[in-house]
Each structure stands twice: as C-alpha cells, then as structure tokens.
Backbone of each chain as nested JSON, in Angstrom:
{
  "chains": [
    {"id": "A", "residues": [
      {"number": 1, "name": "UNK", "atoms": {"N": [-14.298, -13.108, 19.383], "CA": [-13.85, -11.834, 18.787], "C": [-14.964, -11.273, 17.891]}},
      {"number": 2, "name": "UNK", "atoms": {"N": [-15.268, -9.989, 17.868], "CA": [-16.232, -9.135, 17.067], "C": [-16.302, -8.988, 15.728]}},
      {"number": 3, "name": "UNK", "atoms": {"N": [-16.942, -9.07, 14.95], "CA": [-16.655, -8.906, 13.258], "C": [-15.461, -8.056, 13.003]}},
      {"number": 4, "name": "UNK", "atoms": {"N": [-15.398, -6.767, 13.193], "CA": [-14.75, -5.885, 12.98], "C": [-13.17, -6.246, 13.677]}},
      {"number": 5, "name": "UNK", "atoms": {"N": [-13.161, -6.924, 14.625], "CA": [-11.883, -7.519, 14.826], "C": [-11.208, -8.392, 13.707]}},
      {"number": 6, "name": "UNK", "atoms": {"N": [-12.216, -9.638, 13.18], "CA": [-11.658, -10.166, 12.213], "C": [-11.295, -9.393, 10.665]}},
      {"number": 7, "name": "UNK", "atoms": {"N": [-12.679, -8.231, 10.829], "CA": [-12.343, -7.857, 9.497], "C": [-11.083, -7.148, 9.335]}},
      {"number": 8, "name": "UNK", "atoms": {"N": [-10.626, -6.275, 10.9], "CA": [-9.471, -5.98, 10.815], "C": [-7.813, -6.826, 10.455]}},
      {"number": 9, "name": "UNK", "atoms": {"N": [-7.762, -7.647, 10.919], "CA": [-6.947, -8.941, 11.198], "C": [-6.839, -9.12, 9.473]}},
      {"number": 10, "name": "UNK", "atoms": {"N": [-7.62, -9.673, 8.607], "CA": [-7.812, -9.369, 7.595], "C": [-7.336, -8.883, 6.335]}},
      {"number": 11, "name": "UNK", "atoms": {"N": [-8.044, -7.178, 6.77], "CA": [-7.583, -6.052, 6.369], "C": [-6.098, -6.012, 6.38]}},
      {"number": 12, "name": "UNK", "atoms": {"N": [-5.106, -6.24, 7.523], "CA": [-4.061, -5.777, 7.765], "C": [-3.062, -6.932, 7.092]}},
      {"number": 13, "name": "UNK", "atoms": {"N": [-3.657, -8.135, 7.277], "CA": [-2.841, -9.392, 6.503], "C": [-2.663, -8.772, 4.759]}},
      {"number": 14, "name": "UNK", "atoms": {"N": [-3.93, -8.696, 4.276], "CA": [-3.885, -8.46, 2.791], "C": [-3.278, -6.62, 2.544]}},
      {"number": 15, "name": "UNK", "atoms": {"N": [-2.834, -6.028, 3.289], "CA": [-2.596, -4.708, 3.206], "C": [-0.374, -5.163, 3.552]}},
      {"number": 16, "name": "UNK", "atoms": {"N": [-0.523, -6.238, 4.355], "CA": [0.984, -6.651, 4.51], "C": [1.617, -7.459, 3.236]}},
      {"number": 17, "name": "UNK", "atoms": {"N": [0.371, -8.054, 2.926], "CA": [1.409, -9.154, 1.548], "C": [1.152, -8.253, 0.436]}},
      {"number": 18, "name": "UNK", "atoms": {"N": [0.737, -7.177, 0.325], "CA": [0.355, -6.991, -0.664], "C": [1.454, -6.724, -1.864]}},
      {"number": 19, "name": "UNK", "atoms": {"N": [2.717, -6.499, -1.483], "CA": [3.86, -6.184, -2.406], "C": [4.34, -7.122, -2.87]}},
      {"number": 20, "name": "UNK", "atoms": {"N": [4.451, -8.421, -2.221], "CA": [4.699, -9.934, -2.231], "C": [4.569, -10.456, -4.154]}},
      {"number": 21, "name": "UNK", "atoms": {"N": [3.581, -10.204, -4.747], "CA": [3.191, -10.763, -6.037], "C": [4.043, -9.814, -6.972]}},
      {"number": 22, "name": "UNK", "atoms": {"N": [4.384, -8.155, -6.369], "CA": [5.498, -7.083, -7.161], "C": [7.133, -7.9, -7.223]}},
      {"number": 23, "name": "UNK", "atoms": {"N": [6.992, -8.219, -5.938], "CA": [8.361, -8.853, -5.682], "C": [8.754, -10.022, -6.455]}},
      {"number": 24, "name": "UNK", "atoms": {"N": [8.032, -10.721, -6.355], "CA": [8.026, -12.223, -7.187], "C": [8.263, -11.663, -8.472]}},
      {"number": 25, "name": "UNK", "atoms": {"N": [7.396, -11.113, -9.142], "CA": [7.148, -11.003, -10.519], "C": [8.278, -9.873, -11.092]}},
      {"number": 26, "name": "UNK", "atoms": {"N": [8.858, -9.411, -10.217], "CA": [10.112, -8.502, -10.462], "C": [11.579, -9.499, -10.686]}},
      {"number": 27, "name": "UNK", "atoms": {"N": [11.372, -10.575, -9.296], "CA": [12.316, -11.454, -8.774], "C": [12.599, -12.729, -10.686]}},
      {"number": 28, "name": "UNK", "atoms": {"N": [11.766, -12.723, -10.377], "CA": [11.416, -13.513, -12.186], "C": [12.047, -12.798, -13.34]}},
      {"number": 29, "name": "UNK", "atoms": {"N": [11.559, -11.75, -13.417], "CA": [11.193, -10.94, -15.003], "C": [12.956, -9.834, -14.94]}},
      {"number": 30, "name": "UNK", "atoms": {"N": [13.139, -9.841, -13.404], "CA": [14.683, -8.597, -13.245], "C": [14.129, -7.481, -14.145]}},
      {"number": 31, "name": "UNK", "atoms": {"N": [13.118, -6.945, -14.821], "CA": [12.752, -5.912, -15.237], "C": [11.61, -5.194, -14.564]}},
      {"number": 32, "name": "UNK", "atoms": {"N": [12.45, -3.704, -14.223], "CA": [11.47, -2.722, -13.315], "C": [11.246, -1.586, -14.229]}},
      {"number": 33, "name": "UNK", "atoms": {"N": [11.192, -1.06, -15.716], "CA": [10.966, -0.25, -16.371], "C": [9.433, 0.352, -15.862]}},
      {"number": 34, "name": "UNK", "atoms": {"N": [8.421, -0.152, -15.937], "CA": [6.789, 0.175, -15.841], "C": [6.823, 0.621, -14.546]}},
      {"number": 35, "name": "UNK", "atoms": {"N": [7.636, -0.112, -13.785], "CA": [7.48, 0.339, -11.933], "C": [7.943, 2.121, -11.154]}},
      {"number": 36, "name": "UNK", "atoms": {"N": [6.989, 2.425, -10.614], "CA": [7.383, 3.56, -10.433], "C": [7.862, 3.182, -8.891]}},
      {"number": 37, "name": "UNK", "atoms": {"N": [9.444, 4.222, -8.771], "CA": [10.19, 3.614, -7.623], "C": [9.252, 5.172, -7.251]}},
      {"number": 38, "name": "UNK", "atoms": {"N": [8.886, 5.483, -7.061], "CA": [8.503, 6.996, -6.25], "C": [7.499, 6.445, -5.345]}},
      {"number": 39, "name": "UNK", "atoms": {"N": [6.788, 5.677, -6.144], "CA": [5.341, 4.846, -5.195], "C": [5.691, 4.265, -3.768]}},
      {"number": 40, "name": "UNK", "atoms": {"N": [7.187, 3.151, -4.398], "CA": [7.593, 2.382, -2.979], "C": [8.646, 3.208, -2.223]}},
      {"number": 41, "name": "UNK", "atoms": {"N": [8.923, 4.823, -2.52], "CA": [9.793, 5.695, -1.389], "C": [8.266, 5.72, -0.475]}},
      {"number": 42, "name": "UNK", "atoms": {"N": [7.488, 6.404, -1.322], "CA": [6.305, 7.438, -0.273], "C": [5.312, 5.847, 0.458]}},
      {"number": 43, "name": "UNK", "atoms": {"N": [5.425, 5.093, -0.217], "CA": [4.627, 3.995, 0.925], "C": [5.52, 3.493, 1.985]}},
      {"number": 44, "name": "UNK", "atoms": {"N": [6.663, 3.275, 1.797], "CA": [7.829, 2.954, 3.077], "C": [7.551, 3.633, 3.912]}},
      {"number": 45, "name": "UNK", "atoms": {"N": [8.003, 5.523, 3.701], "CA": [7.513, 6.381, 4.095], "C": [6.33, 6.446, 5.382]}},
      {"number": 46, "name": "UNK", "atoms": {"N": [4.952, 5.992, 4.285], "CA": [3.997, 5.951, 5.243], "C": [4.047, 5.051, 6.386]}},
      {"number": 47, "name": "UNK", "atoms": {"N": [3.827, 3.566, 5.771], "CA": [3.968, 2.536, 6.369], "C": [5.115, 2.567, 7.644]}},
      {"number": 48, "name": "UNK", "atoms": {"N": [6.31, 2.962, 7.515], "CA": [7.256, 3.549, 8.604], "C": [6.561, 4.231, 10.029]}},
      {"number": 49, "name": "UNK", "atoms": {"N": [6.091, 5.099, 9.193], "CA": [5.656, 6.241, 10.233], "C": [4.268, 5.367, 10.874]}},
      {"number": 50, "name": "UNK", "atoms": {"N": [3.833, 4.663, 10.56], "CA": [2.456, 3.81, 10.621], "C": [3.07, 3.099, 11.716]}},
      {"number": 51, "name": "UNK", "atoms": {"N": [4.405, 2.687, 11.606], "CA": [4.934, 1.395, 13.196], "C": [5.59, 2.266, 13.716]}},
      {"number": 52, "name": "UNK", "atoms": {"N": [6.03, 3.416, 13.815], "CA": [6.022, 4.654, 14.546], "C": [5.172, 4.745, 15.956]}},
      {"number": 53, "name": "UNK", "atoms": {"N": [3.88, 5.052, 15.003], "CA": [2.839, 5.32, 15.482], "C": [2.459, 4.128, 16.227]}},
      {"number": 54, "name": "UNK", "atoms": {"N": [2.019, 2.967, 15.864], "CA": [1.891, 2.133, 16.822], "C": [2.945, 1.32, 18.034]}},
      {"number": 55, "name": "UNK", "atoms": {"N": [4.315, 1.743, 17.531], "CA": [4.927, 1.868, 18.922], "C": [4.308, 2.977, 20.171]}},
      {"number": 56, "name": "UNK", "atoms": {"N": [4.285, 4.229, 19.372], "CA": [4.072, 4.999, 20.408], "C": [2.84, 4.986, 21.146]}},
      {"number": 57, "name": "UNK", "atoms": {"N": [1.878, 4.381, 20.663], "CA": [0.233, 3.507, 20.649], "C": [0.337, 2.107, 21.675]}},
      {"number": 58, "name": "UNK", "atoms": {"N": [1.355, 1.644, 21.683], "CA": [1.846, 0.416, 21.746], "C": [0.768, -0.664, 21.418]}},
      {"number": 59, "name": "UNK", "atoms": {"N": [0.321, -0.565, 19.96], "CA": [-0.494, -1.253, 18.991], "C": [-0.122, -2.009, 18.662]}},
      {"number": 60, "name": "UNK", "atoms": {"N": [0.198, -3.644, 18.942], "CA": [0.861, -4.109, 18.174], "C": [0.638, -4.768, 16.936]}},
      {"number": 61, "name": "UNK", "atoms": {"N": [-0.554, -5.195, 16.606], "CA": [-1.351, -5.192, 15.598], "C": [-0.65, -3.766, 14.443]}},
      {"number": 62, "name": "UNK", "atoms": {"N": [-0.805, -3.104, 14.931], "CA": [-0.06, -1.814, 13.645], "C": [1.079, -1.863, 13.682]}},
      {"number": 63, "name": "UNK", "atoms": {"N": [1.708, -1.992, 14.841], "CA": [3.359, -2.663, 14.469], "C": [4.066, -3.562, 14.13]}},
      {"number": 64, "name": "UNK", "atoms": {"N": [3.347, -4.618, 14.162], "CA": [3.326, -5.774, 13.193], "C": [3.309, -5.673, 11.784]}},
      {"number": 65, "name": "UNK", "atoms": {"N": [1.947, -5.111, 11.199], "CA": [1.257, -5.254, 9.829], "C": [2.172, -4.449, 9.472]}},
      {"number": 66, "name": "UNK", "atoms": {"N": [2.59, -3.088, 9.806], "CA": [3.252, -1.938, 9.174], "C": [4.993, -2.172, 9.345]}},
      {"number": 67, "name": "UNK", "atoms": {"N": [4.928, -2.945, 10.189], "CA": [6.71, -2.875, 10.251], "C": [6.829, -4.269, 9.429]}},
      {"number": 68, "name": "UNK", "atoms": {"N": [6.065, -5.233, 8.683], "CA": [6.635, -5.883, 7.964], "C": [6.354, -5.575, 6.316]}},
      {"number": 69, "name": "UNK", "atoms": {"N": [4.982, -4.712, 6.454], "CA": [5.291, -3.518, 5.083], "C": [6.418, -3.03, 4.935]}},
      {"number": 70, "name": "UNK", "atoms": {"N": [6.712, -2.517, 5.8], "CA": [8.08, -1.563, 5.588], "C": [9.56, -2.763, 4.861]}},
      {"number": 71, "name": "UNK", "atoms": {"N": [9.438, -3.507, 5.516], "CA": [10.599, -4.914, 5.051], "C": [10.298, -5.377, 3.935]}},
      {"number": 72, "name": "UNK", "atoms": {"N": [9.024, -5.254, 3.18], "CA": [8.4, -5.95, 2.024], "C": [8.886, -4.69, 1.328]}},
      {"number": 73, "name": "UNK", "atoms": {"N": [8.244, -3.41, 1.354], "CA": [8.304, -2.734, 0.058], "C": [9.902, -1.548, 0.172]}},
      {"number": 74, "name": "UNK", "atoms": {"N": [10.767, -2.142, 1.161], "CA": [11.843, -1.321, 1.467], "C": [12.874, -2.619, 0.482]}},
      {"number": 75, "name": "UNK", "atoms": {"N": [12.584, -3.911, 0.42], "CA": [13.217, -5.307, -0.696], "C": [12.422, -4.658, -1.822]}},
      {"number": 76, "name": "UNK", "atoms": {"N": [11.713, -4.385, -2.272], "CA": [10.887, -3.569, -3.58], "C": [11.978, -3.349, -3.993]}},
      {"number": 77, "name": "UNK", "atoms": {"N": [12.23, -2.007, -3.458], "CA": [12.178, -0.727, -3.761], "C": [14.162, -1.442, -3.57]}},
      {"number": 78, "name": "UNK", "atoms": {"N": [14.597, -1.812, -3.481], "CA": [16.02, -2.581, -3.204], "C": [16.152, -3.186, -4.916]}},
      {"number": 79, "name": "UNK", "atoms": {"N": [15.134, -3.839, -4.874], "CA": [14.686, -4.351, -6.487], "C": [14.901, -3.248, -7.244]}},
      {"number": 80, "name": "UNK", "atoms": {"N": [14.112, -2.563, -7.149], "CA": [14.382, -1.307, -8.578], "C": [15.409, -0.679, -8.588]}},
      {"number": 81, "name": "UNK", "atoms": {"N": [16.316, -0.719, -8.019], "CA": [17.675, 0.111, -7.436], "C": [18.41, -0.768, -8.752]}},
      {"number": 82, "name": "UNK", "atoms": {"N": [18.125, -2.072, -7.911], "CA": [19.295, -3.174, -8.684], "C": [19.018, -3.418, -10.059]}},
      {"number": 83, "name": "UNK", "atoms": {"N": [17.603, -3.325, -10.439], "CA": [17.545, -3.991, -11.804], "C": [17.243, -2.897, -12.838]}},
      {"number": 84, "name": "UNK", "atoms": {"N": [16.681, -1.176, -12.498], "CA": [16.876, -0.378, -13.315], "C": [17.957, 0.237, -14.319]}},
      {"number": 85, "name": "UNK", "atoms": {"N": [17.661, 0.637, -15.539], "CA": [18.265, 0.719, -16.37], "C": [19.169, 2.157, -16.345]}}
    ]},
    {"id": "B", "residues": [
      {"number": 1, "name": "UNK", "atoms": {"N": [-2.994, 18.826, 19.495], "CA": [-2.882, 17.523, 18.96], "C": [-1.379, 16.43, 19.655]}},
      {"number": 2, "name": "UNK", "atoms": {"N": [-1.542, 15.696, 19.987], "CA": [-0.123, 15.259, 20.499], "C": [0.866, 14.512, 19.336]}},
      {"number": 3, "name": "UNK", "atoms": {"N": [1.879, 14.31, 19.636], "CA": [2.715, 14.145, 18.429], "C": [2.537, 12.638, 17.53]}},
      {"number": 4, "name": "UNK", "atoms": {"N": [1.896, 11.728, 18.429], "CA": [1.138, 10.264, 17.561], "C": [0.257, 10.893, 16.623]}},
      {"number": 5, "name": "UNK", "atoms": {"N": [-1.07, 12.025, 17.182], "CA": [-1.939, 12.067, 15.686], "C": [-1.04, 13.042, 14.703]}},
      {"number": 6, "name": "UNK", "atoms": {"N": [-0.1, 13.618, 14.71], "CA": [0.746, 14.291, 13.888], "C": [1.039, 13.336, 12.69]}},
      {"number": 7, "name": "UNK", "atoms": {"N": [1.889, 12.112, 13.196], "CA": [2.371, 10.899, 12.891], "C": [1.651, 9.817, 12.215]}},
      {"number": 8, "name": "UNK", "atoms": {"N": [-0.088, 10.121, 12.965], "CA": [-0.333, 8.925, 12.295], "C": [-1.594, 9.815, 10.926]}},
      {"number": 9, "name": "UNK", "atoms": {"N": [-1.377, 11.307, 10.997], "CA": [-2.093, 11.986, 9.796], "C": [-0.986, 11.624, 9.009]}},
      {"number": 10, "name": "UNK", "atoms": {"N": [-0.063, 11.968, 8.955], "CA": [1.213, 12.123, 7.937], "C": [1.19, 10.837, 7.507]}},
      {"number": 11, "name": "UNK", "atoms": {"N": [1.142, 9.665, 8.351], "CA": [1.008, 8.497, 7.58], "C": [0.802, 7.995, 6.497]}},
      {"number": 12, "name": "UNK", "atoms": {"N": [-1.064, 8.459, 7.378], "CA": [-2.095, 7.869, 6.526], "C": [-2.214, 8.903, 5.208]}},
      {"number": 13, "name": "UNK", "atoms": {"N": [-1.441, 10.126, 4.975], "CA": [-1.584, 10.559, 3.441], "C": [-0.377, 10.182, 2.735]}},
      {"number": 14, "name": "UNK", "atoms": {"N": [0.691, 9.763, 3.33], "CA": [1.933, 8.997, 2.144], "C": [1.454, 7.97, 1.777]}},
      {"number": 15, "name": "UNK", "atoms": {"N": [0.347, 6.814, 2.883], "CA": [-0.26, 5.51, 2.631], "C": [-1.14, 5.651, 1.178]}},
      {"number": 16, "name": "UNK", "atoms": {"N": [-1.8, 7.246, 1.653], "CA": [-3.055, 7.034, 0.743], "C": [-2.821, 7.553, -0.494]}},
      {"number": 17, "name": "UNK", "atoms": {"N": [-1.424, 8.58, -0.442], "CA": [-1.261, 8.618, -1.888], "C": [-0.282, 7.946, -3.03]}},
      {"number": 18, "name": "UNK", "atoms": {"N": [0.378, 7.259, -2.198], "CA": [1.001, 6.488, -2.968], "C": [1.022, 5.582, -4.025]}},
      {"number": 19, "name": "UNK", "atoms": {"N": [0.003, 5.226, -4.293], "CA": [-0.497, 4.957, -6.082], "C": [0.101, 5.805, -6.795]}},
      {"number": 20, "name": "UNK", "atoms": {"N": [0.001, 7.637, -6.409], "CA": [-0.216, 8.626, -7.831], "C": [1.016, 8.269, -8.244]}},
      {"number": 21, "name": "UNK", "atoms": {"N": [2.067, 8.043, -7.774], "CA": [3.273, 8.163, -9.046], "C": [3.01, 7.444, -10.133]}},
      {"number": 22, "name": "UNK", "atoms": {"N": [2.487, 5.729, -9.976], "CA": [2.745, 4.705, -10.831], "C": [1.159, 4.917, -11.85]}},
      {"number": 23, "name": "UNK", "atoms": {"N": [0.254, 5.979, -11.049], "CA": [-0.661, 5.913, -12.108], "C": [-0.36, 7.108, -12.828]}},
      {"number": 24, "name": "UNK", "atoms": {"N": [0.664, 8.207, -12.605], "CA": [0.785, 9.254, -13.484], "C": [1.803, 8.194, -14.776]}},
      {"number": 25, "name": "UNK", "atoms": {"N": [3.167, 7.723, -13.951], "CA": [4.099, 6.742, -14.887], "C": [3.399, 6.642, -16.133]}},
      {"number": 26, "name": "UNK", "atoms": {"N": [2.249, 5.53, -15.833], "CA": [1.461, 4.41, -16.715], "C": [0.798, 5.632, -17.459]}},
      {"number": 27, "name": "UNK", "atoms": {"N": [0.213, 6.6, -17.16], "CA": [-0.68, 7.143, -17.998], "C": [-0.059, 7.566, -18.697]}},
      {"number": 28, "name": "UNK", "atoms": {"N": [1.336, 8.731, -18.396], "CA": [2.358, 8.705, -19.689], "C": [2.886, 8.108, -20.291]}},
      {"number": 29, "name": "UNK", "atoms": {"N": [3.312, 6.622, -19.533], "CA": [3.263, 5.544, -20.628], "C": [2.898, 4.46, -21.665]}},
      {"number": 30, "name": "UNK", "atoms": {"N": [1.816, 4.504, -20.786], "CA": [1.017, 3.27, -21.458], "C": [1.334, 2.289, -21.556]}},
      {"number": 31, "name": "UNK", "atoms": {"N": [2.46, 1.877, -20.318], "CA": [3.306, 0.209, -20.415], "C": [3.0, -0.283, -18.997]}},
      {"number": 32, "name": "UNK", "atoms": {"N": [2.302, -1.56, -19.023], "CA": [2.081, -1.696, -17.493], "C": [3.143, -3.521, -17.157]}},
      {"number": 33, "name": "UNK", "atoms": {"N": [3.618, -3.541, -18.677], "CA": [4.459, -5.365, -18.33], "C": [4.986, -5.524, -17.155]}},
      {"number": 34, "name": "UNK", "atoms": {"N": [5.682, -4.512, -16.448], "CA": [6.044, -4.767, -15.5], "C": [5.71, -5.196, -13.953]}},
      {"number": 35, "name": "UNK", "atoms": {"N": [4.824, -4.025, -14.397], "CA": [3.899, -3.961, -13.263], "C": [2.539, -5.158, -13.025]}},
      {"number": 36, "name": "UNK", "atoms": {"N": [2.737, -5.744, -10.843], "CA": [1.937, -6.407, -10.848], "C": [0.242, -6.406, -10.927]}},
      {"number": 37, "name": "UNK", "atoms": {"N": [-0.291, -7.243, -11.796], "CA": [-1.791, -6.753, -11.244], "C": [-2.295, -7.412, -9.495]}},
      {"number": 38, "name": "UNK", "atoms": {"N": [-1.604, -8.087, -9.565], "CA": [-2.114, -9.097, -8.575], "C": [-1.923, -8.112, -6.965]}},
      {"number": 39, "name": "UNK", "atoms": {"N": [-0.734, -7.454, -7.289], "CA": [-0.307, -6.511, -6.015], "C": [-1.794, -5.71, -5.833]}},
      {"number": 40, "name": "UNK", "atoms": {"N": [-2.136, -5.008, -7.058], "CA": [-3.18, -4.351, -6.848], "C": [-4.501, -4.783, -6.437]}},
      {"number": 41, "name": "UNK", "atoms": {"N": [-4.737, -6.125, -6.985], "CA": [-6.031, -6.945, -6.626], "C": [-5.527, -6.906, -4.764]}},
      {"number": 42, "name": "UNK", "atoms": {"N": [-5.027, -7.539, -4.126], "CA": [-4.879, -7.413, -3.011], "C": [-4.899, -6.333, -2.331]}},
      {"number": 43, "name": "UNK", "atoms": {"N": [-4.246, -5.666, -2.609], "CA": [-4.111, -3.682, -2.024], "C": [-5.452, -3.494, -1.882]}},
      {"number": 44, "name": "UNK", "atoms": {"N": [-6.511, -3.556, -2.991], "CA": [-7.067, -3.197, -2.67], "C": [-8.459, -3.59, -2.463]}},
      {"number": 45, "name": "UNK", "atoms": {"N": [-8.529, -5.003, -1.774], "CA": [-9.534, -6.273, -1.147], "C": [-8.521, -5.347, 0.517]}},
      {"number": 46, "name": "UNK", "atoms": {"N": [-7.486, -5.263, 0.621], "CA": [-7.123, -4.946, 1.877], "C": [-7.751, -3.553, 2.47]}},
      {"number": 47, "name": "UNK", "atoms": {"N": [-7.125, -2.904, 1.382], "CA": [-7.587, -1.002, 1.455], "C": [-9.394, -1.054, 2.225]}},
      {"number": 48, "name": "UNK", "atoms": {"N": [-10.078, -1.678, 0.99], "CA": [-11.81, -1.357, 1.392], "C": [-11.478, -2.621, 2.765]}},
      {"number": 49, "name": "UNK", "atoms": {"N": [-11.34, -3.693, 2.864], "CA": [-11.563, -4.212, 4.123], "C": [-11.406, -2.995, 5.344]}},
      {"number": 50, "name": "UNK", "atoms": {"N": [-10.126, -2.585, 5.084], "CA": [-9.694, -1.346, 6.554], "C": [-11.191, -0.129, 6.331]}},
      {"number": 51, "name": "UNK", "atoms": {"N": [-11.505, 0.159, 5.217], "CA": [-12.673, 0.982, 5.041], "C": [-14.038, 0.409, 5.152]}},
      {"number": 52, "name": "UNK", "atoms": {"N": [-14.057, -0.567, 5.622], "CA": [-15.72, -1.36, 6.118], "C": [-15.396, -1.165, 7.396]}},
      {"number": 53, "name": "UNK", "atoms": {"N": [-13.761, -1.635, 8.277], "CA": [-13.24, -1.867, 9.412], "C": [-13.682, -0.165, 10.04]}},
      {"number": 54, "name": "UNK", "atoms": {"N": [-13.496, 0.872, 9.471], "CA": [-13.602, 1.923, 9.744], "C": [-14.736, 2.554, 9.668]}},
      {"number": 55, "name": "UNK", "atoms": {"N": [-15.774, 2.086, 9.189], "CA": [-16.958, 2.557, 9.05], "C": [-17.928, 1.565, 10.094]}},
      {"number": 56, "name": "UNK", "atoms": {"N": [-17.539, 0.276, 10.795], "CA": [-18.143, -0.4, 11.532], "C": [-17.726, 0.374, 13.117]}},
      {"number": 57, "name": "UNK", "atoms": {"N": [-16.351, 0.852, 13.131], "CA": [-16.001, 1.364, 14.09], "C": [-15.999, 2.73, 14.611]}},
      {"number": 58, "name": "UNK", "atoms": {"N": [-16.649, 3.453, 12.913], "CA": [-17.38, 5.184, 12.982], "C": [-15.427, 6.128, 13.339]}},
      {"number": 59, "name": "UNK", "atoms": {"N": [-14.49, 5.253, 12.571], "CA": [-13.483, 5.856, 12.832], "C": [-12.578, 6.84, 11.392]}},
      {"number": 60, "name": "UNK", "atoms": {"N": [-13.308, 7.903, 11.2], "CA": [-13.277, 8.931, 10.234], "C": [-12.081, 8.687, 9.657]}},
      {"number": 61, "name": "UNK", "atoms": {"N": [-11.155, 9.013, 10.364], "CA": [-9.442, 9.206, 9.735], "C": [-9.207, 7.966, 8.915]}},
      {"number": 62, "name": "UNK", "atoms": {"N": [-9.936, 6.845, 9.277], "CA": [-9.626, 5.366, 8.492], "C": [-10.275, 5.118, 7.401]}},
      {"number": 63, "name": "UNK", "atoms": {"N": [-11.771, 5.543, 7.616], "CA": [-11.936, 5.16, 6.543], "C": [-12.087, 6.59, 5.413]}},
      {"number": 64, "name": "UNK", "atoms": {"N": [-11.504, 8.069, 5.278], "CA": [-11.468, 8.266, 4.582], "C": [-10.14, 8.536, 3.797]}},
      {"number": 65, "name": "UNK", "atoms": {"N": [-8.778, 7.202, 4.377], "CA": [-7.596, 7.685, 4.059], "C": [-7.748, 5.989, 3.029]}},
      {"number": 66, "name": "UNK", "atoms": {"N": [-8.662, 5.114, 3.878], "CA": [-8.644, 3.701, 3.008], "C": [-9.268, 3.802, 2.123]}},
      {"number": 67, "name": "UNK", "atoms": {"N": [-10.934, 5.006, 2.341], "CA": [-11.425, 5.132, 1.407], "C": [-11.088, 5.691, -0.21]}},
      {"number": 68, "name": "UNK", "atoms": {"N": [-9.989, 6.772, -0.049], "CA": [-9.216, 7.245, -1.0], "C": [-8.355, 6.411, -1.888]}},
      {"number": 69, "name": "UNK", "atoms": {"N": [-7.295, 5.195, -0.859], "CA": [-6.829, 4.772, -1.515], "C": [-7.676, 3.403, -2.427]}},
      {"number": 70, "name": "UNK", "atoms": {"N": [-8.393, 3.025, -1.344], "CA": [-9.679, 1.698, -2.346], "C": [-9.253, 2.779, -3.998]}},
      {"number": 71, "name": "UNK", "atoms": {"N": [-9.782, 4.019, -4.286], "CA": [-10.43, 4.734, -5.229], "C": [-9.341, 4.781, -6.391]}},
      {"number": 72, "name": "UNK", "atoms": {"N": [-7.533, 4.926, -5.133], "CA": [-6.739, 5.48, -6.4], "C": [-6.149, 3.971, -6.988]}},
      {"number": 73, "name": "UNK", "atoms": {"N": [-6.405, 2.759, -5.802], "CA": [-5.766, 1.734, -6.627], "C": [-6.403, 1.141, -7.77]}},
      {"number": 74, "name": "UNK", "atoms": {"N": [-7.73, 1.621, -7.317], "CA": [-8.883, 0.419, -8.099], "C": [-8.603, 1.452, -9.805]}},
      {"number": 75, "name": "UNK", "atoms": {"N": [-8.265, 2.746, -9.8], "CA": [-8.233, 3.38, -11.103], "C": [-6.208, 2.652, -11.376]}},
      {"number": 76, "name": "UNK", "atoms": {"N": [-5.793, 2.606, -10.766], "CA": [-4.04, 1.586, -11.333], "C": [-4.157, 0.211, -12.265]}},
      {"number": 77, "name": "UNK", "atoms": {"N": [-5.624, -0.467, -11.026], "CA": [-6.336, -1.607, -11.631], "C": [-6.366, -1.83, -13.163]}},
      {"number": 78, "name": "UNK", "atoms": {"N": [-7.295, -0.737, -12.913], "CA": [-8.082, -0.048, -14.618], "C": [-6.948, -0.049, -15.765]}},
      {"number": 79, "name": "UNK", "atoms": {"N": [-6.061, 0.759, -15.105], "CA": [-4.84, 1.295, -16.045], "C": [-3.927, -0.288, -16.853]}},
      {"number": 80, "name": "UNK", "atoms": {"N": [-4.051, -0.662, -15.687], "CA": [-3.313, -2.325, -15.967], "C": [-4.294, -2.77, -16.75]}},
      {"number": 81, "name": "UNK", "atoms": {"N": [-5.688, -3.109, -16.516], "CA": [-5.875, -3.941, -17.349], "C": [-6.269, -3.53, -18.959]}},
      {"number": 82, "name": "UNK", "atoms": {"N": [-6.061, -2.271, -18.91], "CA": [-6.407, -1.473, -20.553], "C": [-5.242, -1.167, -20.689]}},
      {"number": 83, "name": "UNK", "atoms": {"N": [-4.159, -1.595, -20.165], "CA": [-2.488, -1.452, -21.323], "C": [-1.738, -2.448, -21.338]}},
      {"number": 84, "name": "UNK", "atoms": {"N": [-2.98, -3.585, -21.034], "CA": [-2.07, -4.784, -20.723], "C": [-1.828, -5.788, -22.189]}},
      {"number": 85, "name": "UNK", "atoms": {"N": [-0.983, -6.219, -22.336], "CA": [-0.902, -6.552, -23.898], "C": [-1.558, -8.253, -23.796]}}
    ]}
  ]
}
C-alpha cells in the first residue's frame, strides 16, 4: 500500500475517535456547562452527510470512518441533552 | 455538478466549521473545565493528517476543508490551554 494510503487509514482512525476522550471525560465529570452542543449538531450534520456521500461513492473507507463519527458524536451530543442544566 | 459533490461540499463545510460554536462559547466565557483537550489534540493530528493526505493526492476540496479545520481547532487548542485552571 502507498504512503498516502496509510496516511489516509490514519487520518480517518484519529478523525473517528476523536470525540471518544469528550465522551469519557463528560461520562466521569456528568458536567457539560463549557461544551458547546451547537458544535456536535453541525459535526453530526457533516459527518452524516460525509456516509451519505460515501454510500453514494460506495467508499467504504468514508462510510465507515464517518458513519461511526456520526454514532460517537450523535452519544455526545445525547450527553449534553442529559446532563445540561 | 451531480448530487454527491453537492453532498460532499455541504459536508465538508459543517465538518470544517464546526469548532466555531465552542470557540465563540469559550471566548465569551473563559471556562474550558469541561471541555476535552485531548479531543482536540487528536482532531487535530487527524484534520492535518487528511491535509498532507490531500496535498500528496493534489485533491483541493480536502485539503482546503482539513486545512481550515487543522487552523480552527488548533486556535480551541489555544483557548483550552490559556483558560485552563
């Protein structure tokens, strides 16, 4: 495989967990005051439309990375619902 | 344009702007306890990976939607670590 393959592979791993350490540290603390829930509507949002797109691509690499974004920051954003004041 | 690059422009600007809420939040607040740094350290080791990935592959739309966001997380970064108590 080509550099740019791995760097992609990568790219898309650390672009998927990336909510993972919000979650935890939310999952712990039950306080979402500092968190802006507007951030995790419009990244669902994107990320959504992102495994959209690679269905219609039939990418699965982008429908992978992006449709388990969407499950990560759609439990976020589930978080701030539940624990806001 | 067919209706995938519709889909995957619209994406990639909810992807790429989705920082601004939590860095407007923080700047009016000046409280980041909640918020993870670690989410951001990753976001955005992921973000510039997809923007090397996109510049090895001369693929414009990628790297100037990763390139944007590398820019707006790495200033969230900032924000966290100068209101961090």
């Amino acid at each position: 495989m080509k550099v740019a393959e791995w760097i992609g592979i990568l790219a898309g791993i650390f672009t998927t967990i990336a909510a993972m350490p919000q979650i935890i540290k939310v999952w712990k603390s039950k306080k979402v005051d500092d968190v802006s829930w507007g951030m995790f509507c419009i990244l669902i949002l994107g990320v959504f439309l992102w495994t959209v797109y690679g269905i219609i691509k039939e990418d699965y690499p982008i429908i992978i990375t992006n449709g388990i974004s969407t499950i990560l920051n759609s439990i976020m954003l589930a978080l701030i619902i539940k624990y806001r004041k």
